[in-house]
The first five atom37 places (N, CA, C, CB, O) and aatype in JSON, in Angstrom:
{
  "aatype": [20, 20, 20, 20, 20, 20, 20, 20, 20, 20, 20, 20, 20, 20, 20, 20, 20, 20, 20, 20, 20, 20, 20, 20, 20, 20, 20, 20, 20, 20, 20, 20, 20, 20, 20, 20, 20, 20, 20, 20, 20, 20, 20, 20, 20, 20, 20, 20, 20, 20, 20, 20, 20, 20, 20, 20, 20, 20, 20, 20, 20, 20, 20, 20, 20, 20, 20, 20, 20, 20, 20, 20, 20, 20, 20, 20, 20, 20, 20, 20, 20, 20, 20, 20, 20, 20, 20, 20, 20, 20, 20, 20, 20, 20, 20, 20, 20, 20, 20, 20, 20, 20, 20, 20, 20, 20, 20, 20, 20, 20, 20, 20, 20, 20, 20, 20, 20, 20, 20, 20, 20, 20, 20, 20, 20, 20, 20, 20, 20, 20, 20, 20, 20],
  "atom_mask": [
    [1, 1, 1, 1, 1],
    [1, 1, 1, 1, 1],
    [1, 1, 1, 1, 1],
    [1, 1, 1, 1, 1],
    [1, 1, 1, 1, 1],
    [1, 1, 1, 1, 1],
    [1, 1, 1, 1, 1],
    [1, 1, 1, 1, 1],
    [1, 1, 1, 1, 1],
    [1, 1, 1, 1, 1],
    [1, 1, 1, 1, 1],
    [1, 1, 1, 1, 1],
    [1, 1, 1, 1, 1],
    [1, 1, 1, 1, 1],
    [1, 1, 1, 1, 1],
    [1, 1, 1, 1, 1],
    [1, 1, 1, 1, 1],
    [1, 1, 1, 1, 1],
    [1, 1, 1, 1, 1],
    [1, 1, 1, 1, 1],
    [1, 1, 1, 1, 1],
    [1, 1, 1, 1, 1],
    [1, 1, 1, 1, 1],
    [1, 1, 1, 1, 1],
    [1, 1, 1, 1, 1],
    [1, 1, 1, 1, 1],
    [1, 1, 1, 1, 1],
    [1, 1, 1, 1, 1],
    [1, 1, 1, 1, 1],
    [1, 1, 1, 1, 1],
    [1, 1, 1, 1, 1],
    [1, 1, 1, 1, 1],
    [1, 1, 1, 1, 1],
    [1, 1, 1, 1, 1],
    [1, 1, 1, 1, 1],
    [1, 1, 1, 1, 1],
    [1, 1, 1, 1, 1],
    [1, 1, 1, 1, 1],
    [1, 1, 1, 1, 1],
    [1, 1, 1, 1, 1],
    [1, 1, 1, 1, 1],
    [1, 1, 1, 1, 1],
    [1, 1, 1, 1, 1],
    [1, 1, 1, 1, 1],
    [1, 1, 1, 1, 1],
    [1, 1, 1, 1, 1],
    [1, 1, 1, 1, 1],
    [1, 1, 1, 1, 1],
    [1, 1, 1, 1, 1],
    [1, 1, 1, 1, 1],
    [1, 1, 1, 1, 1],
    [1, 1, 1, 1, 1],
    [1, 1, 1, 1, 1],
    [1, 1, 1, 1, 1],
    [1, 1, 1, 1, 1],
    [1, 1, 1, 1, 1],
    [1, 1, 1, 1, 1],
    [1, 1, 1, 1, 1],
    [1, 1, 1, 1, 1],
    [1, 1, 1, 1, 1],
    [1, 1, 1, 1, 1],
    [1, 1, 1, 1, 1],
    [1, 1, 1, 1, 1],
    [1, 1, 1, 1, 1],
    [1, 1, 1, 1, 1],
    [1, 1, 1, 1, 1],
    [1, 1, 1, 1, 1],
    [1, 1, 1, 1, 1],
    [1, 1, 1, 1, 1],
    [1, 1, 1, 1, 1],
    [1, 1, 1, 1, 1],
    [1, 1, 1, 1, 1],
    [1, 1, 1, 1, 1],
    [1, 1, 1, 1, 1],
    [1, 1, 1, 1, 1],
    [1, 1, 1, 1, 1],
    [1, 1, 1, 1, 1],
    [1, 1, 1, 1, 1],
    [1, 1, 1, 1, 1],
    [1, 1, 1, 1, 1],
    [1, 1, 1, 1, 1],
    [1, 1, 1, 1, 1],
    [1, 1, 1, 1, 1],
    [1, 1, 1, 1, 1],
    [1, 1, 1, 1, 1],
    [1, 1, 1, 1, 1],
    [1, 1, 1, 1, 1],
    [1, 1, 1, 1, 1],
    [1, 1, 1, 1, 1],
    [1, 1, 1, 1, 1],
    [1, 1, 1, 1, 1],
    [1, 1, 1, 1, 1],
    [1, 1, 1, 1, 1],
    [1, 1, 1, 1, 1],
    [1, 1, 1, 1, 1],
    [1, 1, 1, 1, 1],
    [1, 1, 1, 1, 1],
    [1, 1, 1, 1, 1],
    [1, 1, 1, 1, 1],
    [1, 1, 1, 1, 1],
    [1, 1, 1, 1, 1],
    [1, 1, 1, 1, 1],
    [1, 1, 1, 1, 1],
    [1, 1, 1, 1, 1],
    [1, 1, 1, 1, 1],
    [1, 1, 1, 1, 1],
    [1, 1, 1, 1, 1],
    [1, 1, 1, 1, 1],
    [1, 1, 1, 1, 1],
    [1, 1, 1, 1, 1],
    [1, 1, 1, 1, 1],
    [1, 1, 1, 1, 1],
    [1, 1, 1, 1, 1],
    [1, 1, 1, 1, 1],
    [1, 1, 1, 1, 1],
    [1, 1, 1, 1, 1],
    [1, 1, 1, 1, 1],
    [1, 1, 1, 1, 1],
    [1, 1, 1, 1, 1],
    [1, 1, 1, 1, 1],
    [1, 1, 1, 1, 1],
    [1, 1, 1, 1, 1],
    [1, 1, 1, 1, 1],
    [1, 1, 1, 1, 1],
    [1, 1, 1, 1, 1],
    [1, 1, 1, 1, 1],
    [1, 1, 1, 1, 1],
    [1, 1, 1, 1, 1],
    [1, 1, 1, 1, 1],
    [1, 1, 1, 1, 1],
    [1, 1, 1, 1, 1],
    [1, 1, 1, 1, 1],
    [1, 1, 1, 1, 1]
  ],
  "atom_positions": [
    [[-62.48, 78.33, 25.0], [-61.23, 78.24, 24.29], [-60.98, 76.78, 23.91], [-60.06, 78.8, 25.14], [-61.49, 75.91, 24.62]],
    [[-60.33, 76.48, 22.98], [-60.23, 75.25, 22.04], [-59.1, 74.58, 22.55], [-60.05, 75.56, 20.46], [-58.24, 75.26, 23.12]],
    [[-58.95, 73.29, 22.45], [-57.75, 72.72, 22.68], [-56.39, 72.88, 22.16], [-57.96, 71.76, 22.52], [-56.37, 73.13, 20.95]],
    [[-55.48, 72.81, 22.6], [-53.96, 73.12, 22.26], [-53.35, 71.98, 21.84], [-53.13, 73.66, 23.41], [-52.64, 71.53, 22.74]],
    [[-53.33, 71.31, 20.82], [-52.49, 70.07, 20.76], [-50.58, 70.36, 19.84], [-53.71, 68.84, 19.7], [-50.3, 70.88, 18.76]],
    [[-49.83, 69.83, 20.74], [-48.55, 70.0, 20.5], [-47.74, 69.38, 19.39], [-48.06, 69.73, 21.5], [-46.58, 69.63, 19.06]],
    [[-48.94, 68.16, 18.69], [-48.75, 67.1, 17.57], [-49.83, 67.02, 16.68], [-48.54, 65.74, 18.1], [-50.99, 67.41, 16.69]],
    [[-48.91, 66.21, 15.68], [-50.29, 65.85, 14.82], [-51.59, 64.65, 15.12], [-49.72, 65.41, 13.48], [-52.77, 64.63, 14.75]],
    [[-50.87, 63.84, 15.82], [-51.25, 62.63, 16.19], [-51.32, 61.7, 15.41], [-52.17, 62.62, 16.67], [-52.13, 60.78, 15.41]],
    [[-50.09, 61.99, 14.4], [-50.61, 60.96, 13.51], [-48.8, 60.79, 13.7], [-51.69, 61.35, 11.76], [-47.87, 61.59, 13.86]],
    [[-48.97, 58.91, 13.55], [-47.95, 58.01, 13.97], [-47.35, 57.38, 12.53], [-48.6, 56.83, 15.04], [-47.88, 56.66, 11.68]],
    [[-46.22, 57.88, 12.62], [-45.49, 57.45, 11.22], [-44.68, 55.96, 10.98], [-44.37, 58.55, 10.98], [-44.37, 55.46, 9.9]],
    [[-44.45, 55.47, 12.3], [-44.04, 54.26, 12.64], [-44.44, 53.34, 11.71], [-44.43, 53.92, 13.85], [-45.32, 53.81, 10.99]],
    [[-44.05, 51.91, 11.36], [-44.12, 51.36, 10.59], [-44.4, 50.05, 11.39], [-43.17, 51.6, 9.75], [-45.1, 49.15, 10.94]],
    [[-43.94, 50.03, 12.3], [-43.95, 48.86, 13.72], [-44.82, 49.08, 14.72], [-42.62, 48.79, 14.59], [-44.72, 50.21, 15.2]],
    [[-45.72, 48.33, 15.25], [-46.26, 48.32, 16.74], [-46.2, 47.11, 17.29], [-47.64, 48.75, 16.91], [-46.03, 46.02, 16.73]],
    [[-46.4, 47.42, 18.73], [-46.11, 46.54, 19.76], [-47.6, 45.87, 19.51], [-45.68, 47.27, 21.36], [-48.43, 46.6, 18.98]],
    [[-48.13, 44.1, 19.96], [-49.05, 43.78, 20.21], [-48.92, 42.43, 21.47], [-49.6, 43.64, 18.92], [-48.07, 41.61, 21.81]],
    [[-50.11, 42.75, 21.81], [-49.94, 41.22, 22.82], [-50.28, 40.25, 22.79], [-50.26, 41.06, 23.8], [-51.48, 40.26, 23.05]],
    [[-49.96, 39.37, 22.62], [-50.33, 37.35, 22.01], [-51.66, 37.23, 22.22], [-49.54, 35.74, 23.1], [-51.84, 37.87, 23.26]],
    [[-52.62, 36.85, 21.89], [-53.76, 36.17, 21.95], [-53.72, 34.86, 22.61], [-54.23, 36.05, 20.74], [-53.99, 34.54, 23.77]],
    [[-53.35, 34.26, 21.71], [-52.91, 32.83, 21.18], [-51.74, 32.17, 21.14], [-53.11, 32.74, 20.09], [-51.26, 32.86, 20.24]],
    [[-50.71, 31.24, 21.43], [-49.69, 30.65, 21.14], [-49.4, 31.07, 19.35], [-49.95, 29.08, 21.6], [-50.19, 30.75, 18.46]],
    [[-48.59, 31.54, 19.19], [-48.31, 30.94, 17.61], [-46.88, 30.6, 17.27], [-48.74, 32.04, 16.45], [-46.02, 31.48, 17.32]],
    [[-46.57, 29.26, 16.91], [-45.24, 28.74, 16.54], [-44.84, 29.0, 15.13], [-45.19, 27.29, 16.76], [-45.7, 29.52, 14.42]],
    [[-43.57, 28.7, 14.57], [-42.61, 29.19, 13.17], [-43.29, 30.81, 13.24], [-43.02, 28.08, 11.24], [-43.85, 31.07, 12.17]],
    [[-43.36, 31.8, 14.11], [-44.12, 32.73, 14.29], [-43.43, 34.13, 13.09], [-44.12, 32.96, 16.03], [-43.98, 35.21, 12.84]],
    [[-42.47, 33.77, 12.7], [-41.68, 34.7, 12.12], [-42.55, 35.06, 10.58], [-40.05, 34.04, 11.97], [-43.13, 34.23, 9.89]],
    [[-42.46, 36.2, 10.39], [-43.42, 36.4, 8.68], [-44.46, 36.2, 8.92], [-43.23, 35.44, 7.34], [-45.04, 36.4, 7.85]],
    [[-45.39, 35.83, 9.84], [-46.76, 35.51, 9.74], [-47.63, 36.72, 10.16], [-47.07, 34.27, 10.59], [-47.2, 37.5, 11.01]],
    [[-48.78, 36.89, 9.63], [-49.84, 37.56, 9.31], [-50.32, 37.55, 10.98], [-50.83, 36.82, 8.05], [-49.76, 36.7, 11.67]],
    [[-51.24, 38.39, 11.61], [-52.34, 38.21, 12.28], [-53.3, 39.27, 12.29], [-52.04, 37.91, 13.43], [-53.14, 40.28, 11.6]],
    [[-54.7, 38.99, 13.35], [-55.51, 39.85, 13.73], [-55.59, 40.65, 15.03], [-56.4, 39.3, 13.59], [-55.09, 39.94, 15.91]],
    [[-55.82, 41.29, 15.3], [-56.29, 41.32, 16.89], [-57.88, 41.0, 16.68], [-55.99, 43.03, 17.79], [-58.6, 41.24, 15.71]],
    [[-58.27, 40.2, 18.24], [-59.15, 39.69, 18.39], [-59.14, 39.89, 19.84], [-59.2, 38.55, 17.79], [-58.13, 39.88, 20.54]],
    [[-60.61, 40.09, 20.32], [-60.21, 41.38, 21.78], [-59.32, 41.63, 22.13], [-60.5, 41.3, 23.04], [-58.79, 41.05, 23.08]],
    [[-58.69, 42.81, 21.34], [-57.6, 43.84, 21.42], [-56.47, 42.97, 21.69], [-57.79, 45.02, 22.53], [-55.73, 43.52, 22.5]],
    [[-55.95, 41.51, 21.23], [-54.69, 40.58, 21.38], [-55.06, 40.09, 20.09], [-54.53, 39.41, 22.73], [-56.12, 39.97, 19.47]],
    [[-53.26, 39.71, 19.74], [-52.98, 39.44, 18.35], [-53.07, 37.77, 18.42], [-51.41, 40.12, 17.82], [-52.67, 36.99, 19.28]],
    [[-53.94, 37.5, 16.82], [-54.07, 36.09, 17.13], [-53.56, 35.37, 15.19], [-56.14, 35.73, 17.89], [-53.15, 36.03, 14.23]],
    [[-53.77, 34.21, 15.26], [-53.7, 33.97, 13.53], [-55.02, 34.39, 13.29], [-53.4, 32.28, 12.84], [-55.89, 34.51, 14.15]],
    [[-55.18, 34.71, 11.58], [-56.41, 35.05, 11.1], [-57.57, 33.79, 10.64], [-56.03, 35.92, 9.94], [-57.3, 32.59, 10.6]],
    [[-58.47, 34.2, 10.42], [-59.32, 32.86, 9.54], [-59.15, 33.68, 7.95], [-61.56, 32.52, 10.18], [-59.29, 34.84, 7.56]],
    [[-58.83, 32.52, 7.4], [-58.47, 32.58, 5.38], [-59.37, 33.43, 5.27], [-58.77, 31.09, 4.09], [-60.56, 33.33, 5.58]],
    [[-58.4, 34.92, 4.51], [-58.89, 35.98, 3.92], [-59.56, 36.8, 4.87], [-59.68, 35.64, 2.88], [-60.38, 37.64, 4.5]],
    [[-59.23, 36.58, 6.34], [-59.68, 37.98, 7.5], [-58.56, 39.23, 6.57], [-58.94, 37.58, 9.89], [-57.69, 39.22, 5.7]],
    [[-59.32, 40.27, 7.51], [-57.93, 41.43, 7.37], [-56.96, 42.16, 8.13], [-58.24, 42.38, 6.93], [-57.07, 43.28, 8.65]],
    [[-55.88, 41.27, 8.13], [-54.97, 41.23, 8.99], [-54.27, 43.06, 10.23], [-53.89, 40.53, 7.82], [-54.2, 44.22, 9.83]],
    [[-54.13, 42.83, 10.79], [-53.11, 43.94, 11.49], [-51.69, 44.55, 11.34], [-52.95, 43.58, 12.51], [-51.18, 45.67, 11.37]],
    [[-51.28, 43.17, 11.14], [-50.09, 43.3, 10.47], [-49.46, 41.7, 10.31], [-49.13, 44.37, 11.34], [-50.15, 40.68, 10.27]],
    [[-47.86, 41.76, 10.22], [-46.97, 40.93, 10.08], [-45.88, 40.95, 11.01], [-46.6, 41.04, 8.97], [-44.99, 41.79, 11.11]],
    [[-46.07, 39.93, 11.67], [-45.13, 39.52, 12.22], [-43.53, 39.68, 12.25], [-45.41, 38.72, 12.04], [-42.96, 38.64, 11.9]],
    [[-42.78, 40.64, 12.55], [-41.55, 40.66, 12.29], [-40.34, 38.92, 11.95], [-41.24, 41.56, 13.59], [-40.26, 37.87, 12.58]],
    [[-39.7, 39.36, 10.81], [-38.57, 38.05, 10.83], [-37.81, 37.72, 12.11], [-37.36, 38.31, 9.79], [-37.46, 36.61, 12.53]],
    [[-37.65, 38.91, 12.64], [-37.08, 38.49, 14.09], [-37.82, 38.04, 15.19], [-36.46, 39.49, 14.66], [-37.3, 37.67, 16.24]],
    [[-38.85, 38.06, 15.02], [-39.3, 37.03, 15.89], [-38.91, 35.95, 16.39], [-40.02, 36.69, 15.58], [-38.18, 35.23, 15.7]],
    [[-39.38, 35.44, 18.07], [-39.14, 34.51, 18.51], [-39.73, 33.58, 17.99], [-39.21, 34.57, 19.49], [-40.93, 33.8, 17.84]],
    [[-39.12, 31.93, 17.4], [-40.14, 31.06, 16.52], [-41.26, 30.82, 17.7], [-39.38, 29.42, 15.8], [-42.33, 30.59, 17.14]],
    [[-41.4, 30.78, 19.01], [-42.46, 30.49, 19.07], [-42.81, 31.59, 20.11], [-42.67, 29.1, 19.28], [-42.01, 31.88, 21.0]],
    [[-44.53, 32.44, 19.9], [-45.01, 33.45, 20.61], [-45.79, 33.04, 21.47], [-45.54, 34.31, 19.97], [-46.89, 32.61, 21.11]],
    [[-45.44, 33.05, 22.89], [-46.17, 32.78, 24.01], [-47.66, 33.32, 24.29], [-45.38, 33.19, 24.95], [-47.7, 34.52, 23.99]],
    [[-48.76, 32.91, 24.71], [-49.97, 33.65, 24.61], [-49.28, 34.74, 26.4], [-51.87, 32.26, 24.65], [-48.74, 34.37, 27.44]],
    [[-49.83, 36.43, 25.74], [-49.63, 37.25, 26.46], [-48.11, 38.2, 26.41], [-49.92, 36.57, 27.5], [-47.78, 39.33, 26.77]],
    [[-47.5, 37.15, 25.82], [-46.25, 38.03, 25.58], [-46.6, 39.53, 24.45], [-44.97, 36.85, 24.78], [-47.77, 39.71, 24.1]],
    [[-45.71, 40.29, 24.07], [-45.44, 41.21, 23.24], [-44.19, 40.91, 22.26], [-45.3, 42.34, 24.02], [-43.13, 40.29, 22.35]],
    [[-45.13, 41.98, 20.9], [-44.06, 40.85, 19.51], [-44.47, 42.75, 18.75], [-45.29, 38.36, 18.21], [-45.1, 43.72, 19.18]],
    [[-43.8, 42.48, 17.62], [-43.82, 43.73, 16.85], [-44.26, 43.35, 16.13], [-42.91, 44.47, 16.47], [-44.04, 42.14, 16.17]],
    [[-45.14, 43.71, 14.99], [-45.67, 43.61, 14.02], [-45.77, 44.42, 13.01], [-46.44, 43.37, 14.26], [-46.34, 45.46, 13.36]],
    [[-45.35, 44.39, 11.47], [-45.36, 45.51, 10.91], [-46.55, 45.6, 9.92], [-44.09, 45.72, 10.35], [-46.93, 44.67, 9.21]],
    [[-47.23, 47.16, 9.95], [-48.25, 47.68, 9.15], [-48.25, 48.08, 8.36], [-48.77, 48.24, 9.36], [-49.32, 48.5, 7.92]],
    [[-47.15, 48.22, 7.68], [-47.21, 49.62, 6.23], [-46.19, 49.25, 5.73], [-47.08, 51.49, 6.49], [-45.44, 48.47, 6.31]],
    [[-45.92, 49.82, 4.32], [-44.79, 49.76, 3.75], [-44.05, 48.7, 3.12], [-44.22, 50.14, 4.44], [-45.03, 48.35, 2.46]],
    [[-43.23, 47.95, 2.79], [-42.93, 46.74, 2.31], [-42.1, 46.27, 3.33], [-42.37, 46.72, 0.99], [-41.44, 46.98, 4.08]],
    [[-42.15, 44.94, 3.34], [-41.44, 43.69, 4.6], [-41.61, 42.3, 3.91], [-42.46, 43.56, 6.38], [-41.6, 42.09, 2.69]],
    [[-41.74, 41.5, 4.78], [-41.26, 40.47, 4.38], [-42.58, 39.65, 5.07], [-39.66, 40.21, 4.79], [-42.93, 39.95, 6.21]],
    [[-43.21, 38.68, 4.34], [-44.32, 37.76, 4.61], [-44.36, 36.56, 3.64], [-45.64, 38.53, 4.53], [-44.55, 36.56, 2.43]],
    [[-44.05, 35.17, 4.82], [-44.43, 34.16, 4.13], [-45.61, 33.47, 3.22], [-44.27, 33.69, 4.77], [-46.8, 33.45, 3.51]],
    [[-45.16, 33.06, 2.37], [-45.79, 32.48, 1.4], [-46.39, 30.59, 2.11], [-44.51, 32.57, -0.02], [-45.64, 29.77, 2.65]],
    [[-47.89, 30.43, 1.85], [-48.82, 29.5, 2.28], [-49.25, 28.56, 0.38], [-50.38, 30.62, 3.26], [-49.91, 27.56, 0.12]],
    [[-48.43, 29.59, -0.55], [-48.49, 28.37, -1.6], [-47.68, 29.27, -2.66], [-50.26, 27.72, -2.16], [-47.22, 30.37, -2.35]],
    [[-47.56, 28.69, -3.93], [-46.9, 29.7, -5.02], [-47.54, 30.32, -5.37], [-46.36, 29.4, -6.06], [-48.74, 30.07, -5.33]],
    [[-46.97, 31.62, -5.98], [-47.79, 32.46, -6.55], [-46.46, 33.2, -7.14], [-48.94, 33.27, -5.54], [-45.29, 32.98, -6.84]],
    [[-47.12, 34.35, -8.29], [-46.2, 35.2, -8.84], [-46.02, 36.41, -8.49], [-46.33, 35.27, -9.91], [-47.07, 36.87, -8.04]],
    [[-44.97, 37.34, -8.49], [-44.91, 38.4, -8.63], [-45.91, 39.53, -9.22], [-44.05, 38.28, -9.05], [-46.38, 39.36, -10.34]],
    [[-46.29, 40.87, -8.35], [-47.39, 41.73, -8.66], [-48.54, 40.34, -8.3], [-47.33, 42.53, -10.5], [-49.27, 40.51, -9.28]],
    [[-48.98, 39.47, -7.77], [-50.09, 38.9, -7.12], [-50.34, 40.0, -6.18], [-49.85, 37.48, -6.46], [-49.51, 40.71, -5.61]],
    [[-51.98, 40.02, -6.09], [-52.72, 40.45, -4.79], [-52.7, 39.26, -3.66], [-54.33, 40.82, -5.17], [-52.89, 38.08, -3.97]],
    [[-52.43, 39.71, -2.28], [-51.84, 38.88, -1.52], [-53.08, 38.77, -0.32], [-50.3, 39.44, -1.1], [-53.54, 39.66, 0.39]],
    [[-53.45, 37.26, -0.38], [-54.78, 37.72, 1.49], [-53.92, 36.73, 2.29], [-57.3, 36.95, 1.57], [-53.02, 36.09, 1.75]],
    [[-54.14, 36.64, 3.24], [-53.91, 35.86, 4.93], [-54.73, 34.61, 4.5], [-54.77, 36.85, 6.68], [-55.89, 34.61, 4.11]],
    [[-53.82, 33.45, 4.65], [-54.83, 32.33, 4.77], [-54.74, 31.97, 6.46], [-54.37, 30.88, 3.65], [-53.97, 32.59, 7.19]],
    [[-55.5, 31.03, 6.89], [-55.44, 30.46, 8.4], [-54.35, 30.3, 9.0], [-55.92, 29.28, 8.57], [-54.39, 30.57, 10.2]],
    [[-53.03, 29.82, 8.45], [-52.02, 29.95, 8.98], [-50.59, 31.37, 9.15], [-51.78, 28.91, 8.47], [-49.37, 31.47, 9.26]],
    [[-51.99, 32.35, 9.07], [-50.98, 33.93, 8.59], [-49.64, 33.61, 7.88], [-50.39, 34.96, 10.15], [-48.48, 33.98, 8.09]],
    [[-50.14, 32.87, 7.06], [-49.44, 32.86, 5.23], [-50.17, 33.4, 4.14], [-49.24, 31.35, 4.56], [-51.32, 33.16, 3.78]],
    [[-49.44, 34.05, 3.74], [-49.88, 34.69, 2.26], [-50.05, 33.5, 0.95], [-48.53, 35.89, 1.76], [-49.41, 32.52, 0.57]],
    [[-51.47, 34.33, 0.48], [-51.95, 33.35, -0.77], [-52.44, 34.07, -1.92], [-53.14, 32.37, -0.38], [-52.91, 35.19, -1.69]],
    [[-52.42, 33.64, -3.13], [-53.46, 34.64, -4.06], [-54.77, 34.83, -3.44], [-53.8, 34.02, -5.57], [-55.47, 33.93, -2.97]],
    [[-55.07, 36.21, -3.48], [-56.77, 36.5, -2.82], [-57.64, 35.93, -3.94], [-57.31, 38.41, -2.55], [-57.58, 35.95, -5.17]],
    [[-58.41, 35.44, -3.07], [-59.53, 34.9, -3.91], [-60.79, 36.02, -3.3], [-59.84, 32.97, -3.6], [-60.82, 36.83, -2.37]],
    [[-62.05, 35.46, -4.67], [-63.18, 35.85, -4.05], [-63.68, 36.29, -2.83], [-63.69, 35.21, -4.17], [-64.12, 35.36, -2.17]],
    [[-63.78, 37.63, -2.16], [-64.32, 37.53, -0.95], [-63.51, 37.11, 0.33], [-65.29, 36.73, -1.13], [-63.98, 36.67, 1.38]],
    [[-62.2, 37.34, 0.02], [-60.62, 37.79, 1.3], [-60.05, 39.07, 0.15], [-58.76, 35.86, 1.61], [-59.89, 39.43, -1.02]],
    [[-59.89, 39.46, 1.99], [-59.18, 40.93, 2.05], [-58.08, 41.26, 1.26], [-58.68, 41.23, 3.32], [-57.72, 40.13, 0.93]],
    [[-57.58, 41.75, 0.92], [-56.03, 42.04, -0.16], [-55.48, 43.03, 1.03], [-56.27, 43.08, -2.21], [-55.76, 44.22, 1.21]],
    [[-54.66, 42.2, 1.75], [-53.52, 42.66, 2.52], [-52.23, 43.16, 1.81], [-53.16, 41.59, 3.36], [-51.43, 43.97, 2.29]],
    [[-52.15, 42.63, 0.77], [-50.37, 43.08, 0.1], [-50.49, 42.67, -1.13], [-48.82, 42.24, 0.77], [-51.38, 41.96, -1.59]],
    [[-49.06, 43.36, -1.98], [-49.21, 42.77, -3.44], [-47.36, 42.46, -3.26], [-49.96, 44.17, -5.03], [-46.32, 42.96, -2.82]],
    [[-47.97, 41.12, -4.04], [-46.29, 40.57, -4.11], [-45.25, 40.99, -4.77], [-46.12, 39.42, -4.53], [-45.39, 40.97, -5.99]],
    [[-43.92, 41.48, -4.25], [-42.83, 42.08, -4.9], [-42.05, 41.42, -5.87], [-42.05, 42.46, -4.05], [-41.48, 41.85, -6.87]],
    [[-42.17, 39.8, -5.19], [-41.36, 39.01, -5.85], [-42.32, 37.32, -6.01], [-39.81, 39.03, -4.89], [-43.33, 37.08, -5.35]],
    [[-41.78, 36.45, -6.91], [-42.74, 35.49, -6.8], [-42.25, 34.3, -5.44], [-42.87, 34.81, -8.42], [-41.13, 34.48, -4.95]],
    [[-43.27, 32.93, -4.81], [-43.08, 32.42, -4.08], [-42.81, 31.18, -5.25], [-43.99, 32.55, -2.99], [-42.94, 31.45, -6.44]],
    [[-42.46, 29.93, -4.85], [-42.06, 29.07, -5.46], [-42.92, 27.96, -4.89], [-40.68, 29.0, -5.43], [-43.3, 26.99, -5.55]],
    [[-43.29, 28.24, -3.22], [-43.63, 26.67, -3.06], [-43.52, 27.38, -1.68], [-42.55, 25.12, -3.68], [-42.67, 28.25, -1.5]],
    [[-44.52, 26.94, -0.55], [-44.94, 27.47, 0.9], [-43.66, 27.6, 1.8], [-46.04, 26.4, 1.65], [-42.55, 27.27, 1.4]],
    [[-43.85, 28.01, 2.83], [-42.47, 28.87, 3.33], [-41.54, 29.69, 2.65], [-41.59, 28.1, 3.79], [-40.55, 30.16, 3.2]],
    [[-41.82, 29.88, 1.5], [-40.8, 30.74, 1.25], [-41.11, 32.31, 1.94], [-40.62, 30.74, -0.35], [-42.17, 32.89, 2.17]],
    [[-39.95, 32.62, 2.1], [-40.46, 34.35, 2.61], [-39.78, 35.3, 1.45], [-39.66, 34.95, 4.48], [-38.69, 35.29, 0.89]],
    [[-41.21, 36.34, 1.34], [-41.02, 36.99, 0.23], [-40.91, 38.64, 0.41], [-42.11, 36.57, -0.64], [-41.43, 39.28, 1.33]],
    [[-40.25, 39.09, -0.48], [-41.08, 40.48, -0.22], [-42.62, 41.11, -0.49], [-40.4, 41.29, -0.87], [-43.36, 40.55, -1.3]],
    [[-42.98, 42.12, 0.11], [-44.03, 42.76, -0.44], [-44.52, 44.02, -0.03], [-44.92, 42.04, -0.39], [-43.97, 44.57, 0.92]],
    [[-45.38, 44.52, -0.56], [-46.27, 46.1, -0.33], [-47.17, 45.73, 0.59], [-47.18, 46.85, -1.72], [-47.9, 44.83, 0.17]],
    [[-47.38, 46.05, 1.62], [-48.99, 45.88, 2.32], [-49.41, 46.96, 1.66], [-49.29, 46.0, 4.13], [-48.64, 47.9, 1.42]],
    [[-50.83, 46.95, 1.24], [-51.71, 47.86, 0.32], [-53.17, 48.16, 1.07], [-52.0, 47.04, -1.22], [-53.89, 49.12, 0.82]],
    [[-53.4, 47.17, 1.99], [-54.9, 47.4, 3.06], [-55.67, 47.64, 1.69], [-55.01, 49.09, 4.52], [-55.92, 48.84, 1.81]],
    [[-56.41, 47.12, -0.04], [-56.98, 47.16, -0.8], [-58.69, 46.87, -0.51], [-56.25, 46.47, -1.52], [-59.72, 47.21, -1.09]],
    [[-58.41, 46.12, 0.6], [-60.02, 46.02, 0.72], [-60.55, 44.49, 0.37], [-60.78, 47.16, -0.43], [-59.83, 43.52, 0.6]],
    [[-61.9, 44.35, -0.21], [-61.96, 42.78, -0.47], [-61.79, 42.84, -1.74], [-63.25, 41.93, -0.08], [-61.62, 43.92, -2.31]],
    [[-61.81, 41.66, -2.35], [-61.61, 40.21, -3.17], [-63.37, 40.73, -3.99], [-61.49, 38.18, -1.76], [-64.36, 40.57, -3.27]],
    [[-63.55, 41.21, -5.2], [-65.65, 40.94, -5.38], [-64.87, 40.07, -6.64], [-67.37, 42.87, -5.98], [-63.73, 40.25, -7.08]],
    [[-66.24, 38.73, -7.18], [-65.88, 38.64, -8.55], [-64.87, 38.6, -9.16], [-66.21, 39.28, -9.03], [-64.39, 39.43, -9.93]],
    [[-64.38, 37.25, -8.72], [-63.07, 36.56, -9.06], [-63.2, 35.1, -9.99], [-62.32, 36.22, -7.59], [-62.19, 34.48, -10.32]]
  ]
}
């Protein structure tokens, strides 16, 4: 006889819990990875896990727990200008940049950035890589 499952198993949440890797400070809007199974910053154009909630504490203790969001549109700082409808990758400091060649397209921008720190809206899209740019 076959298994009985009471769900779908599929998680509609938009938020998960992760656990620090790494220290990361101005931690709010920023991008990361997990990197043995703890969330860390990415290297320019990894493909991120998620984003860092705005409410975040500015600075994330290594080992603590932080939320991070995966899907849907939120809010992620900008690492230089760019325009509106840009394809968006993770640079080193889990700031958003135009994807270039060969980084991941984490998001497409809702609105344009003006100049680094700004926090913007956007779509996370998980698009895949960057070929022939």
């Amino acid at each position: 006889m076959g298994n009985t499952y009471e769900y779908t198993g599929i998680d509609t949440s938009l938020i998960m819990q992760v656990v620090m890797g790494a220290e990361v400070k101005e931690a709010h809007c920023k991008a990361v990875v997990l990197q043995e199974g703890k969330a860390v910053l990415p290297t320019a154009g990894a493909a991120p896990i998620g984003i860092l909630l705005i409410s975040s504490e500015d600075t994330l203790a290594t080992g603590t727990e932080a939320a991070v969001q995966v899907s849907a549109r939120g809010l992620w700082k900008a690492g230089a200008a760019f325009a509106a409808g840009e394809l968006l990758a993770a640079d080193a400091e889990g700031l958003c940049q135009k994807a270039a060649s060969g980084q991941f397209i984490y998001a497409r921008a809702l609105e344009a950035a003006r100049a680094k720190g700004d926090i913007v809206k956007v779509q996370i899209i998980n698009a895949g890589y960057v070929t022939g740019v």
